[in-house]
PyMOL Python script that loads the backbone (N, CA, C, O; Angstrom):
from pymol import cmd

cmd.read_pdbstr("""\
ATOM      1  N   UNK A   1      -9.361   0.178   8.695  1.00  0.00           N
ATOM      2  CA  UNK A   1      -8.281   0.084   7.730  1.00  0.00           C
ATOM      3  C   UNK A   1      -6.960   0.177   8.490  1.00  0.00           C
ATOM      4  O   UNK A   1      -6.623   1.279   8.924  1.00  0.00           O
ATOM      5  N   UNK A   2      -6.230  -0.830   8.673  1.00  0.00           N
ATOM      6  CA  UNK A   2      -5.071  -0.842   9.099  1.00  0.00           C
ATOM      7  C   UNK A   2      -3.697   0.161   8.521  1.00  0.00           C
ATOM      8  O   UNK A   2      -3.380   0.087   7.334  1.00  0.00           O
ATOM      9  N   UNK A   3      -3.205   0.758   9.142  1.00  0.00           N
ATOM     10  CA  UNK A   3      -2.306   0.940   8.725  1.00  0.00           C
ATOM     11  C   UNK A   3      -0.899   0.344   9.014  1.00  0.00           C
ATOM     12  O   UNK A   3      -0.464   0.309  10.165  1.00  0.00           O
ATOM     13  N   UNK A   4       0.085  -0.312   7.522  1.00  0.00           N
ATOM     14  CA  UNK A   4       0.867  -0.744   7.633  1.00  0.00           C
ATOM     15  C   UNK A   4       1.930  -0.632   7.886  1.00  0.00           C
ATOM     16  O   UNK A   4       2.762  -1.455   8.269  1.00  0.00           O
ATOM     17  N   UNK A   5       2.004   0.768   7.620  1.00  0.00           N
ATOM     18  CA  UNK A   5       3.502   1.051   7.444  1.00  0.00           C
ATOM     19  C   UNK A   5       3.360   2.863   7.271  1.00  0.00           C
ATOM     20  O   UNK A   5       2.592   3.351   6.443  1.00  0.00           O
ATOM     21  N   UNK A   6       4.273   3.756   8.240  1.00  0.00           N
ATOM     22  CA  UNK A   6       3.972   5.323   7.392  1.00  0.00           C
ATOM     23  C   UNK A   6       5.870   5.811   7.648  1.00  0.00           C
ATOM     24  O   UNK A   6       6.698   5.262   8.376  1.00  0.00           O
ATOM     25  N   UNK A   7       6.010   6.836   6.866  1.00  0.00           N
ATOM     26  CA  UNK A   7       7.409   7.128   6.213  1.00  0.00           C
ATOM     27  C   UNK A   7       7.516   8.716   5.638  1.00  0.00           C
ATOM     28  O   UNK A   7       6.553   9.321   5.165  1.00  0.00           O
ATOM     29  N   UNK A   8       8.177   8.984   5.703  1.00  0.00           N
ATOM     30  CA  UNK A   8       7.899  10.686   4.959  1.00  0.00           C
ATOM     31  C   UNK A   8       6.415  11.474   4.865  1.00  0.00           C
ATOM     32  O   UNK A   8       6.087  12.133   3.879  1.00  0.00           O
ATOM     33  N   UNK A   9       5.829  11.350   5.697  1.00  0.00           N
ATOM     34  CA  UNK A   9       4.675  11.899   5.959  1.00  0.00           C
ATOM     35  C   UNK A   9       3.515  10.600   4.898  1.00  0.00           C
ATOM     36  O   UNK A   9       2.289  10.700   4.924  1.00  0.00           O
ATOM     37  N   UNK A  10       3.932   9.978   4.432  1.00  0.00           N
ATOM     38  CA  UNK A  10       3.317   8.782   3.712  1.00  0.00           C
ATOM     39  C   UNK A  10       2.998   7.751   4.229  1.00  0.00           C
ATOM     40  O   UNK A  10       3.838   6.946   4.630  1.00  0.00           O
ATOM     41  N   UNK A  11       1.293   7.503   4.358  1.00  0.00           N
ATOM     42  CA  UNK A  11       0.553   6.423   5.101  1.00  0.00           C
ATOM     43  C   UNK A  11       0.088   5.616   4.537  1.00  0.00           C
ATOM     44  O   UNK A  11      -1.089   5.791   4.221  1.00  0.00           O
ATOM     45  N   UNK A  12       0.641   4.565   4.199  1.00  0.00           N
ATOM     46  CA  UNK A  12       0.221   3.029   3.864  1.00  0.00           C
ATOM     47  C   UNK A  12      -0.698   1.766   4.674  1.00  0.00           C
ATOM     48  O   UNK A  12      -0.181   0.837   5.295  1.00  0.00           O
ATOM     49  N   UNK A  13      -2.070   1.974   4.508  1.00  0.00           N
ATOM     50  CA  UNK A  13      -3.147   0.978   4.804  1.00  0.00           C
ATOM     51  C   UNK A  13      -3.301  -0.085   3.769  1.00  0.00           C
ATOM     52  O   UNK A  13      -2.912   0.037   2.607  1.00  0.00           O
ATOM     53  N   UNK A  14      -3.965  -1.265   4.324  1.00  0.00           N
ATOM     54  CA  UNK A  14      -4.512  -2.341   3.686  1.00  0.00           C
ATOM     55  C   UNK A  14      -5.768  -2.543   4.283  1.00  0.00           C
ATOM     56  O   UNK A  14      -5.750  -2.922   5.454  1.00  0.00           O
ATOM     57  N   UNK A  15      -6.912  -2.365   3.708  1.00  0.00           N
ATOM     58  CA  UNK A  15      -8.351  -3.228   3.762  1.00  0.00           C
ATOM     59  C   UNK A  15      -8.156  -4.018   4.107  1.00  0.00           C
ATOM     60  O   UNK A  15      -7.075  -4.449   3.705  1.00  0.00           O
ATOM     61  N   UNK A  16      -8.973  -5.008   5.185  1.00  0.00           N
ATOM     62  CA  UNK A  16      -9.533  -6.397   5.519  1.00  0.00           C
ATOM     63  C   UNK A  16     -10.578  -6.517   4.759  1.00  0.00           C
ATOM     64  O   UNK A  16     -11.435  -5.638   4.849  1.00  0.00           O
ATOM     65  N   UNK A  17     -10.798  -7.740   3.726  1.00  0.00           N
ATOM     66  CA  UNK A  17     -11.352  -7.995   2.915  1.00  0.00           C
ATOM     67  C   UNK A  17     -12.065  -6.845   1.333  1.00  0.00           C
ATOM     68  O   UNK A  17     -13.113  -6.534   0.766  1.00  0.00           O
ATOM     69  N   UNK A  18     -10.850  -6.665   1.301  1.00  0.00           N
ATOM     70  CA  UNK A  18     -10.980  -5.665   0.240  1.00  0.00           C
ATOM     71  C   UNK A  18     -10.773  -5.894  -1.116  1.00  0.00           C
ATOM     72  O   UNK A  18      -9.759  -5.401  -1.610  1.00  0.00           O
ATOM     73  N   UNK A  19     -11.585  -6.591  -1.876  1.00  0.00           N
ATOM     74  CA  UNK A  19     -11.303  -7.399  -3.146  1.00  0.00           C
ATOM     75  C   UNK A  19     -12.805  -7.393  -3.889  1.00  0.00           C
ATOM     76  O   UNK A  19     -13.293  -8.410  -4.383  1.00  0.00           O
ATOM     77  N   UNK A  20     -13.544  -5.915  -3.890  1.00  0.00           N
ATOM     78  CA  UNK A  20     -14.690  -5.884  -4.464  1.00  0.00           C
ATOM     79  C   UNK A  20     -14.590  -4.746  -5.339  1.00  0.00           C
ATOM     80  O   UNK A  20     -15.231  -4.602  -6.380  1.00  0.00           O
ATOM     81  N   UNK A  21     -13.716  -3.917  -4.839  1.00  0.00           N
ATOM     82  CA  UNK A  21     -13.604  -2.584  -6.323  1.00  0.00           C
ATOM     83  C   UNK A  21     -12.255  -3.500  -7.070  1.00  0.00           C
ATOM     84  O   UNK A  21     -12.229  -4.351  -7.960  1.00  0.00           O
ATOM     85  N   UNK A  22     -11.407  -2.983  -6.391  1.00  0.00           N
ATOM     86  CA  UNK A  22      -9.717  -3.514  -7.287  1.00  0.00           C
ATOM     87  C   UNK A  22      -9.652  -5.135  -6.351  1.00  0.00           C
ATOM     88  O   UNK A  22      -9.476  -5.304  -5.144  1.00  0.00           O
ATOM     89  N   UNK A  23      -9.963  -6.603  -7.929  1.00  0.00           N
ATOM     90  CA  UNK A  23      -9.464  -7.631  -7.180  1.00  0.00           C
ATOM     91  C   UNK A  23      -7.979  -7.807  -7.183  1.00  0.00           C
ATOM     92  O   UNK A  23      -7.474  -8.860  -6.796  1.00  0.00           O
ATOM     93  N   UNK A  24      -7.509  -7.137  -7.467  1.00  0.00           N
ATOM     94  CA  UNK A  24      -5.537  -6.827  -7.563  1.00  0.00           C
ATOM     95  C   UNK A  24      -5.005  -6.841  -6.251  1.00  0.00           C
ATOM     96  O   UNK A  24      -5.685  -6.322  -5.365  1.00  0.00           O
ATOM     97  N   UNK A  25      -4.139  -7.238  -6.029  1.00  0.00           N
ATOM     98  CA  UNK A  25      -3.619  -7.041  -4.186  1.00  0.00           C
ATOM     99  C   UNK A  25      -3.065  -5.583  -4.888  1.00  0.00           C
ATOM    100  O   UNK A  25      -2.515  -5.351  -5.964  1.00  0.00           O
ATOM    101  N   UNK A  26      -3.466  -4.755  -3.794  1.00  0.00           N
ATOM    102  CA  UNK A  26      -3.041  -2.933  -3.848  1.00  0.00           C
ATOM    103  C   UNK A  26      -3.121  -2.906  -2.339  1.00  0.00           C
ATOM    104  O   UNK A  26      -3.219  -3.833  -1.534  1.00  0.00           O
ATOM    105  N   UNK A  27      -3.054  -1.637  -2.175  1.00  0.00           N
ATOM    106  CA  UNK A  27      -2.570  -0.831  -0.866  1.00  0.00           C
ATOM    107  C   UNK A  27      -3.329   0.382  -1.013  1.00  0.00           C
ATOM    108  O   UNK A  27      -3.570   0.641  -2.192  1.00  0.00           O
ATOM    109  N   UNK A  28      -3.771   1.191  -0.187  1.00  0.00           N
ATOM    110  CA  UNK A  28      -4.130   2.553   0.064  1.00  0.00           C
ATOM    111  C   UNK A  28      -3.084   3.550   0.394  1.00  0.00           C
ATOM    112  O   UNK A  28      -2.167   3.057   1.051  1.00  0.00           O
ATOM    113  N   UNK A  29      -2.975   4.626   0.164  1.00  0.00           N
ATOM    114  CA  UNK A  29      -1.799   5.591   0.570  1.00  0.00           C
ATOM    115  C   UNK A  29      -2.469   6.813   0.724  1.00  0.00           C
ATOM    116  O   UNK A  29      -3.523   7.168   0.195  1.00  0.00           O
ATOM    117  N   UNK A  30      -1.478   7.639   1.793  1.00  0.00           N
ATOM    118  CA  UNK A  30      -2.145   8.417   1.812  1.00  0.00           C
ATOM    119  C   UNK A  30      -1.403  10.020   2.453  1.00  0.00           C
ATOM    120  O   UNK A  30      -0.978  10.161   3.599  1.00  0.00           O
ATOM    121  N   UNK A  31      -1.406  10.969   1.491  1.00  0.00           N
ATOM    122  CA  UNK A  31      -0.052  12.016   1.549  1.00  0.00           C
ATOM    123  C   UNK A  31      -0.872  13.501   1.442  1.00  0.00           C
ATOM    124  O   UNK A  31      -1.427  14.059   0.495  1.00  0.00           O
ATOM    125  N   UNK A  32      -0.694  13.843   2.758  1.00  0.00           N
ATOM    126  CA  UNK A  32      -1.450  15.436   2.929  1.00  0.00           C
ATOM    127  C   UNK A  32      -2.693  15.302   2.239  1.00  0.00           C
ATOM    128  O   UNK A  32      -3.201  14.249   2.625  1.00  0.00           O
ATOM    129  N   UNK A  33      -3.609  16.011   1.188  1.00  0.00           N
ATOM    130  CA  UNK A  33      -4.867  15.980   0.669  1.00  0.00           C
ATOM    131  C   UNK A  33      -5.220  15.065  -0.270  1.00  0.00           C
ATOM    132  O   UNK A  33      -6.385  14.998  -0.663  1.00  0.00           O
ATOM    133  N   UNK A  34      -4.183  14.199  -0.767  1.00  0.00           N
ATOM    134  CA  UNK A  34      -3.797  12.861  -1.569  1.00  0.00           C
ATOM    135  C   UNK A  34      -3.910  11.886  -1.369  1.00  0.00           C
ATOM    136  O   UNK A  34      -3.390  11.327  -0.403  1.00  0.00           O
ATOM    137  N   UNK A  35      -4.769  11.235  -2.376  1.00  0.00           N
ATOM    138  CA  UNK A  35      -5.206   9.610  -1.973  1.00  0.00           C
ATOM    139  C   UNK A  35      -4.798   8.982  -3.243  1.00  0.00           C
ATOM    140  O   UNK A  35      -4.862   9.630  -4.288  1.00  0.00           O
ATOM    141  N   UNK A  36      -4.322   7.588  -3.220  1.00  0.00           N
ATOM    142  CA  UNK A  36      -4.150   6.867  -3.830  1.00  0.00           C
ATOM    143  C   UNK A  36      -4.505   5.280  -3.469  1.00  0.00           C
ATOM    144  O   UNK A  36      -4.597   4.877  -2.309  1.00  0.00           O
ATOM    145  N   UNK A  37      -4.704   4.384  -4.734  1.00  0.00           N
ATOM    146  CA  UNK A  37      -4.512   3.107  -4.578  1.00  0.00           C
ATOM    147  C   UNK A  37      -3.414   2.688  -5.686  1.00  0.00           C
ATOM    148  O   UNK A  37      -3.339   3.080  -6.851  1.00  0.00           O
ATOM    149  N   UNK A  38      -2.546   1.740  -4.963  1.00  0.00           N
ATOM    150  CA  UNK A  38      -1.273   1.473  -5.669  1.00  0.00           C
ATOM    151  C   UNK A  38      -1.603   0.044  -5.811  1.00  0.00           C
ATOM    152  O   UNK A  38      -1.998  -0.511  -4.786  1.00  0.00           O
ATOM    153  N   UNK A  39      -1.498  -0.788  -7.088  1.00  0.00           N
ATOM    154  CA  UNK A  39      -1.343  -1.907  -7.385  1.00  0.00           C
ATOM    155  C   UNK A  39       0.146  -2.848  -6.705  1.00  0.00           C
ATOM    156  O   UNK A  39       1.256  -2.317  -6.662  1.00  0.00           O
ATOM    157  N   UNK A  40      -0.015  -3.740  -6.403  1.00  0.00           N
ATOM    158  CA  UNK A  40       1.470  -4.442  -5.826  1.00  0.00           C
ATOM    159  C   UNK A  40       1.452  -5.730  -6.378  1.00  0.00           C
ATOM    160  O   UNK A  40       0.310  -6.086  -6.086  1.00  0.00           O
ATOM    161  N   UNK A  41       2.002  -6.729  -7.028  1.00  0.00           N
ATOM    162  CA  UNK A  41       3.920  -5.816  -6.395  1.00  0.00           C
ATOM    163  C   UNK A  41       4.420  -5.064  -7.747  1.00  0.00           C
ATOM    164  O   UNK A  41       5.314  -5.707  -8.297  1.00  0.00           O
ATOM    165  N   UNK A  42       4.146  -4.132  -8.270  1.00  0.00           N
ATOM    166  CA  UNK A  42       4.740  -3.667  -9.175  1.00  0.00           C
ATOM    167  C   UNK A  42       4.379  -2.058  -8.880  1.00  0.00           C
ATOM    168  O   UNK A  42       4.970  -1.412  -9.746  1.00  0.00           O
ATOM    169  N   UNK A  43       3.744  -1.294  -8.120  1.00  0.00           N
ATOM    170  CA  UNK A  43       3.653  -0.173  -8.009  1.00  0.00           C
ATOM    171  C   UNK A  43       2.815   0.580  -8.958  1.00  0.00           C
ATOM    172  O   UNK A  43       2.937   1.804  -9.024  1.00  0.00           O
ATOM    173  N   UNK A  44       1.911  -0.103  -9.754  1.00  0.00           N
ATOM    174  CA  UNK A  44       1.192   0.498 -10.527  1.00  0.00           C
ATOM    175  C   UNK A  44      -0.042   1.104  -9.874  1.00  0.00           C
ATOM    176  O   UNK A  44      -0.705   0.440  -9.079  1.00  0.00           O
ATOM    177  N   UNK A  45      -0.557   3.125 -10.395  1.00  0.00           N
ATOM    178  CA  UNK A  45      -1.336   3.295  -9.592  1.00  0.00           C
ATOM    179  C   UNK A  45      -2.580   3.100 -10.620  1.00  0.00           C
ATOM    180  O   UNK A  45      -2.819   3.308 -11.810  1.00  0.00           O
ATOM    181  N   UNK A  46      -3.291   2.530  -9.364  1.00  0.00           N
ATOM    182  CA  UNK A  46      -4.478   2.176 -10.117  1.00  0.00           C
ATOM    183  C   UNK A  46      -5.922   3.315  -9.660  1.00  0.00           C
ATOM    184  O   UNK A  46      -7.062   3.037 -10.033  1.00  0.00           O
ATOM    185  N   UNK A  47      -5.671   4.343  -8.974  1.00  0.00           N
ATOM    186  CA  UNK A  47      -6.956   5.316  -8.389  1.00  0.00           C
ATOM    187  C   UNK A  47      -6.663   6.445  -7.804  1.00  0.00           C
ATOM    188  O   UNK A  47      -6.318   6.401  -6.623  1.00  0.00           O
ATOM    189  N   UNK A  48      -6.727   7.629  -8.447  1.00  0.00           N
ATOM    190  CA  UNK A  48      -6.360   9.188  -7.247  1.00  0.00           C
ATOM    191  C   UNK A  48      -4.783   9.078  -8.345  1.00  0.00           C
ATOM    192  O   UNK A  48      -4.628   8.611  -9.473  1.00  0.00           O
ATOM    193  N   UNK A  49      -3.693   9.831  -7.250  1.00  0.00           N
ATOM    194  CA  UNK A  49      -2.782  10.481  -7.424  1.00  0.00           C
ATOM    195  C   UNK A  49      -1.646  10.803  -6.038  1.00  0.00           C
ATOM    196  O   UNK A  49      -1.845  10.579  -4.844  1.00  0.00           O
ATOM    197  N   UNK A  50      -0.838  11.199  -6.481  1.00  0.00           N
ATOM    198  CA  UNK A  50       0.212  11.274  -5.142  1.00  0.00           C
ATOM    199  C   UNK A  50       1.112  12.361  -6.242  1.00  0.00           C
ATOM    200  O   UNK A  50       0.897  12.542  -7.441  1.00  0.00           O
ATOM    201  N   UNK A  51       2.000  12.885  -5.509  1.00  0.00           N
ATOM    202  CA  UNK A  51       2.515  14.181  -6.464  1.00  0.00           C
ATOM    203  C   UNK A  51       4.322  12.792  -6.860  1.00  0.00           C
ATOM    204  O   UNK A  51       4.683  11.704  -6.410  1.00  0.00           O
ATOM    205  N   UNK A  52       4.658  13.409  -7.507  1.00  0.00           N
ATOM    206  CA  UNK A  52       5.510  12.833  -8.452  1.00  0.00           C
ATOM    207  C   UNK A  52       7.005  12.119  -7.483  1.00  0.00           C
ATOM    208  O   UNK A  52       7.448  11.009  -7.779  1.00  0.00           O
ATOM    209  N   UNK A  53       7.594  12.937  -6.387  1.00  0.00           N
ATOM    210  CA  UNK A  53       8.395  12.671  -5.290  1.00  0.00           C
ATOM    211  C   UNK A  53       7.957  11.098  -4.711  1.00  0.00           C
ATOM    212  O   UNK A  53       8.291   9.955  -5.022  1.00  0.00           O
ATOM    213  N   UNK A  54       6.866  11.796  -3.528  1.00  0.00           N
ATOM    214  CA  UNK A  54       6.240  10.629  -2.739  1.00  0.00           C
ATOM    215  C   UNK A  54       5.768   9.349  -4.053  1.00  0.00           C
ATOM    216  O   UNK A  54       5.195   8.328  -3.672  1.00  0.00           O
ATOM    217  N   UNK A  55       5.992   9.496  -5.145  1.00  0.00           N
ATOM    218  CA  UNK A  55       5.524   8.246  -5.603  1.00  0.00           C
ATOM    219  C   UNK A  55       6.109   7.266  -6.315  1.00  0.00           C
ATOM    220  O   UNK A  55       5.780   6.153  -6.726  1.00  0.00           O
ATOM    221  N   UNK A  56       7.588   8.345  -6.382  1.00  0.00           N
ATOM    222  CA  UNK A  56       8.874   7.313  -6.412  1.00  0.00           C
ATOM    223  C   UNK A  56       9.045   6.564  -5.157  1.00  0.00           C
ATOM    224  O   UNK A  56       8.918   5.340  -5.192  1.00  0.00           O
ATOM    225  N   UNK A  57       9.373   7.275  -3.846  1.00  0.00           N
ATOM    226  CA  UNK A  57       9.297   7.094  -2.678  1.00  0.00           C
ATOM    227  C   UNK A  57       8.282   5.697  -2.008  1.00  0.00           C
ATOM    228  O   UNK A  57       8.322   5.002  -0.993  1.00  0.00           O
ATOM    229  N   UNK A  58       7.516   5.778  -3.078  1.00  0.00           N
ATOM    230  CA  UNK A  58       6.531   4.690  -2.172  1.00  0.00           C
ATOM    231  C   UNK A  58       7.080   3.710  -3.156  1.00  0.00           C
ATOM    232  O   UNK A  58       7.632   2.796  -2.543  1.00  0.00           O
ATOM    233  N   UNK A  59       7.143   3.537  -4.608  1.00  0.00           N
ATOM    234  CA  UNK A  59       7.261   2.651  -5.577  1.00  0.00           C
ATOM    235  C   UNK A  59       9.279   1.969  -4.924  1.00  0.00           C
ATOM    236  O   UNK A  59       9.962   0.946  -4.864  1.00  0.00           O
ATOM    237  N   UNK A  60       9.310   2.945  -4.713  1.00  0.00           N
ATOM    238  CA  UNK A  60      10.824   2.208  -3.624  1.00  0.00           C
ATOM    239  C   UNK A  60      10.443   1.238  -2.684  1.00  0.00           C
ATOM    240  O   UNK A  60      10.822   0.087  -2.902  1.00  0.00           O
ATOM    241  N   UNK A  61       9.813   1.451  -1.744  1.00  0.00           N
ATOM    242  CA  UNK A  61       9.387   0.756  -0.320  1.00  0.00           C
ATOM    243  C   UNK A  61       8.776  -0.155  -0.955  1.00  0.00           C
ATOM    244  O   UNK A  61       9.136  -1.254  -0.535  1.00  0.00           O
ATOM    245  N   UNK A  62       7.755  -0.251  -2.058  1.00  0.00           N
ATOM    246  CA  UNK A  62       7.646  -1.422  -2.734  1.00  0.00           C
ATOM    247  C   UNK A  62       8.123  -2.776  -2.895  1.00  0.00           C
ATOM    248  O   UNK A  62       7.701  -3.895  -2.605  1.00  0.00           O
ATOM    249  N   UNK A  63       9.606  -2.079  -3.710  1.00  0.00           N
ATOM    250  CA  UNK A  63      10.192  -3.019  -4.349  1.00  0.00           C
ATOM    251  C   UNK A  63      10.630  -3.558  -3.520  1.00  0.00           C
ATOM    252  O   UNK A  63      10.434  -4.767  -3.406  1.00  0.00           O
ATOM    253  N   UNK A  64      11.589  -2.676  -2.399  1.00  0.00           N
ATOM    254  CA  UNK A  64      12.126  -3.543  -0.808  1.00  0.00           C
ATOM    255  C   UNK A  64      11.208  -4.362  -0.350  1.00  0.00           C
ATOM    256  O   UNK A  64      11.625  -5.513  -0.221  1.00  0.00           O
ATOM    257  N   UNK A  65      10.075  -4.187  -0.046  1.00  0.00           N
ATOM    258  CA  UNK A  65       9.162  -5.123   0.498  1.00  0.00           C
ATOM    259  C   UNK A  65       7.963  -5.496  -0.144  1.00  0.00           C
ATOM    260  O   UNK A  65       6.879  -5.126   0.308  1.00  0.00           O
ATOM    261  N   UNK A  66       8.056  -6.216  -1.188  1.00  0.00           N
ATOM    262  CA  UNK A  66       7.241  -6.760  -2.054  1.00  0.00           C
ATOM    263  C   UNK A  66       6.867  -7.986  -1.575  1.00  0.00           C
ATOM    264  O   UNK A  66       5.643  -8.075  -1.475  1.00  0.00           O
ATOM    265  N   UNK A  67       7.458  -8.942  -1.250  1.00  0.00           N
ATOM    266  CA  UNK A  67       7.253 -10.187  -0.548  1.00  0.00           C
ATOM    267  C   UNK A  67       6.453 -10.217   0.884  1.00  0.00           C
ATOM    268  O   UNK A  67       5.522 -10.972   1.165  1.00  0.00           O
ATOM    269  N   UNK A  68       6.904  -9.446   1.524  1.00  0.00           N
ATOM    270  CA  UNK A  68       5.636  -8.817   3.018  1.00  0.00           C
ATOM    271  C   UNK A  68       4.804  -8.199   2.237  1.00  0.00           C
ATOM    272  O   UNK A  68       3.922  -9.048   2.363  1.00  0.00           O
ATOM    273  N   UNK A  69       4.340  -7.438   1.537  1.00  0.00           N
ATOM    274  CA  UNK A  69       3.251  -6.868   0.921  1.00  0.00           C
ATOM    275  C   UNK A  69       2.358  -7.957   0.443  1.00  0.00           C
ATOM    276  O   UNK A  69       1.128  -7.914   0.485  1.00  0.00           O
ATOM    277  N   UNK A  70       3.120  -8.997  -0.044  1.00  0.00           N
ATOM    278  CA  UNK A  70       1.792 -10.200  -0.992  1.00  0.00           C
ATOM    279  C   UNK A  70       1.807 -10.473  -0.113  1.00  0.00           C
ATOM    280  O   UNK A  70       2.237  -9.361   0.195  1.00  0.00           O
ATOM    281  N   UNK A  71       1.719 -11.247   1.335  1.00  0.00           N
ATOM    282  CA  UNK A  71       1.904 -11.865   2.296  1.00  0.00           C
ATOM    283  C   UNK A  71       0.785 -11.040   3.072  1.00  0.00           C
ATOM    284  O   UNK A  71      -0.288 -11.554   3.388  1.00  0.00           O
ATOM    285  N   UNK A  72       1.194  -9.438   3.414  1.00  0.00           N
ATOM    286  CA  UNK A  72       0.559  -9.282   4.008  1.00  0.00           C
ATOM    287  C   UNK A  72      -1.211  -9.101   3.412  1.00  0.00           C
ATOM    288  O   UNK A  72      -2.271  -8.995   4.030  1.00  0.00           O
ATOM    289  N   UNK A  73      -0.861  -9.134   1.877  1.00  0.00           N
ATOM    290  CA  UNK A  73      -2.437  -8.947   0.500  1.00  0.00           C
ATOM    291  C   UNK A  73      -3.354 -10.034   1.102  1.00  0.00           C
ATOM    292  O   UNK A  73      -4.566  -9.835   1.183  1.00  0.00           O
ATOM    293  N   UNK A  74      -2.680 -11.393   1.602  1.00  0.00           N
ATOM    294  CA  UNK A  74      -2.996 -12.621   1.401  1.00  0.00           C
ATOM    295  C   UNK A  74      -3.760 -12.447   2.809  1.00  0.00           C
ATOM    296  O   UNK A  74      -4.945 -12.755   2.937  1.00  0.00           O
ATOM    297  N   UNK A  75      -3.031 -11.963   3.777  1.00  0.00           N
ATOM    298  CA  UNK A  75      -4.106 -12.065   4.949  1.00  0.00           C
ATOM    299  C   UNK A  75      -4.902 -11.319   4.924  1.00  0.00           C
ATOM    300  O   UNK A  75      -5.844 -11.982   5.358  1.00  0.00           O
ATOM    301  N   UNK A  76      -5.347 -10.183   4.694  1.00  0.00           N
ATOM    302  CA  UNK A  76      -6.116  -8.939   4.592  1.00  0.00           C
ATOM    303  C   UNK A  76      -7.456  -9.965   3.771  1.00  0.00           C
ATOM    304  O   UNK A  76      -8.549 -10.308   4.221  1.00  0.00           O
ATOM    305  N   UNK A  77      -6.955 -10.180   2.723  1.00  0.00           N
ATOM    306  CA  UNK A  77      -7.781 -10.925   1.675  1.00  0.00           C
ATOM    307  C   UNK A  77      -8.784 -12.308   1.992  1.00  0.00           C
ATOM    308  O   UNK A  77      -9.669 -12.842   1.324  1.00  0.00           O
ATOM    309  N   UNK A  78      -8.331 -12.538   3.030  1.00  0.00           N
ATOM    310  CA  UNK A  78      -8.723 -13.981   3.678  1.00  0.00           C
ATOM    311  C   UNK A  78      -9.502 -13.276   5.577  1.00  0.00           C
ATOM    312  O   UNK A  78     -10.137 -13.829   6.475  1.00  0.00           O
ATOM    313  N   UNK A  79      -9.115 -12.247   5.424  1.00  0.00           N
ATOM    314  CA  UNK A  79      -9.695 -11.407   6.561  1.00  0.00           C
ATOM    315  C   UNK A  79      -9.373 -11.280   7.931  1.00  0.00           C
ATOM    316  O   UNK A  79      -9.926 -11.326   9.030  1.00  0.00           O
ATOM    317  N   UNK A  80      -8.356 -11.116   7.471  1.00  0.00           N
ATOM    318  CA  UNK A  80      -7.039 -11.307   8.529  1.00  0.00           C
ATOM    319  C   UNK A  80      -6.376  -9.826   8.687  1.00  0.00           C
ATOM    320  O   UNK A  80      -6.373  -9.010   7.765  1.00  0.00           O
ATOM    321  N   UNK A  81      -5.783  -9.570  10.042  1.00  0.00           N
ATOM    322  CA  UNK A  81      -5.146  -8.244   9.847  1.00  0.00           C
ATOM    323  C   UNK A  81      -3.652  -8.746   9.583  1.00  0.00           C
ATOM    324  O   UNK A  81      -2.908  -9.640   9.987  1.00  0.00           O
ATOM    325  N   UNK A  82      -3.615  -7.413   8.460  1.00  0.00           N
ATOM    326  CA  UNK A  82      -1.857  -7.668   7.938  1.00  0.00           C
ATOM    327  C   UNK A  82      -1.051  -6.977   8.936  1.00  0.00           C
ATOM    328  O   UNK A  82      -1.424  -6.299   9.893  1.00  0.00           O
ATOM    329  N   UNK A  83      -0.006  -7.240   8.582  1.00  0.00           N
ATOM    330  CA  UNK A  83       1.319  -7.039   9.337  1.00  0.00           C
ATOM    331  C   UNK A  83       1.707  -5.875   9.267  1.00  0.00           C
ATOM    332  O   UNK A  83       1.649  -5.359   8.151  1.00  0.00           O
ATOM    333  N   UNK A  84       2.233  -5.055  10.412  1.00  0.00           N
ATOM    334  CA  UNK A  84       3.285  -3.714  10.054  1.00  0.00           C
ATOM    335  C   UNK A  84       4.623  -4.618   9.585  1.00  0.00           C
ATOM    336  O   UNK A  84       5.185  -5.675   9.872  1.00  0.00           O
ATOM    337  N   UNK A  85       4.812  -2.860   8.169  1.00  0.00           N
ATOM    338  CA  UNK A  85       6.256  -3.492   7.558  1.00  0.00           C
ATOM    339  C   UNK A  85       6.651  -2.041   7.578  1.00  0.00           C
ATOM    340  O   UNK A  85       6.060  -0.968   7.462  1.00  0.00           O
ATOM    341  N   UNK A  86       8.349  -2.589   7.846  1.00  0.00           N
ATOM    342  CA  UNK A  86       8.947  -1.211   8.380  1.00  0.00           C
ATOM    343  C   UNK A  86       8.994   0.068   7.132  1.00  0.00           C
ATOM    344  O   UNK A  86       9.138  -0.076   5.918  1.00  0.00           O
ATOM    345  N   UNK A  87       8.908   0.682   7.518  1.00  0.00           N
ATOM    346  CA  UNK A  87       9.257   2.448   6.788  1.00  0.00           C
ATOM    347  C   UNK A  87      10.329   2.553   5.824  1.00  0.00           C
ATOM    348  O   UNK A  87      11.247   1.746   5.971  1.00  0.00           O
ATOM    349  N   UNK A  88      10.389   3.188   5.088  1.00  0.00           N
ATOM    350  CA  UNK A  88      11.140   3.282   3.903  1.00  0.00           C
ATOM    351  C   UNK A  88      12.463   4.686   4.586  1.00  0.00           C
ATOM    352  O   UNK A  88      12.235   5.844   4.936  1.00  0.00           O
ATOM    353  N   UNK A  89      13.985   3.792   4.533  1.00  0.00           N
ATOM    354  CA  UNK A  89      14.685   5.039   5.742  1.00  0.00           C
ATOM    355  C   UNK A  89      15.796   5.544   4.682  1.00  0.00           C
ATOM    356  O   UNK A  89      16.588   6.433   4.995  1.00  0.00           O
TER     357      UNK A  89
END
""", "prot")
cmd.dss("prot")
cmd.show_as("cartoon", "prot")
cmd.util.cbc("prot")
cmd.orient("prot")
């Protein structure tokens, strides 16, 4: 599991070929004992939890990079490694 991108102690992976639980392009995250899967591009969580801060915080870095996120959905999805995208500053 790649990781794409990490920021305030917040670690953002994408699966290579990961479209058998959630076929949604999402992301993995991942904050001290906290796991989540975040739907993109809209930040919806779709699995687990993240405490209320970090999940504005990530739903930010989102919106900035929503366009590298489908981009990077699209290679992951096709089985490709995605891209690092920069940190939320």
């Amino acid at each position: 599991m790649p990781t794409i991108s990490m920021f305030y102690g917040i670690l953002v992976a994408m699966y290579v070929l990961d479209t058998d639980k959630h076929h949604l392009p999402h992301i993995h995250v991942r904050y001290n004992d906290f796991k989540a899967v975040i739907q993109i591009p809209d930040g919806y969580l779709l699995e687990g939890e993240l405490p209320p801060r970090q999940m504005k915080l990530l739903q930010a870095w989102i919106e900035i990079h929503r366009d590298e996120l489908m981009a990077d959905w699209y290679l992951a999805s096709t089985g490709q490694t995605p891209f690092k995208i920069d940190p939320l500053r």
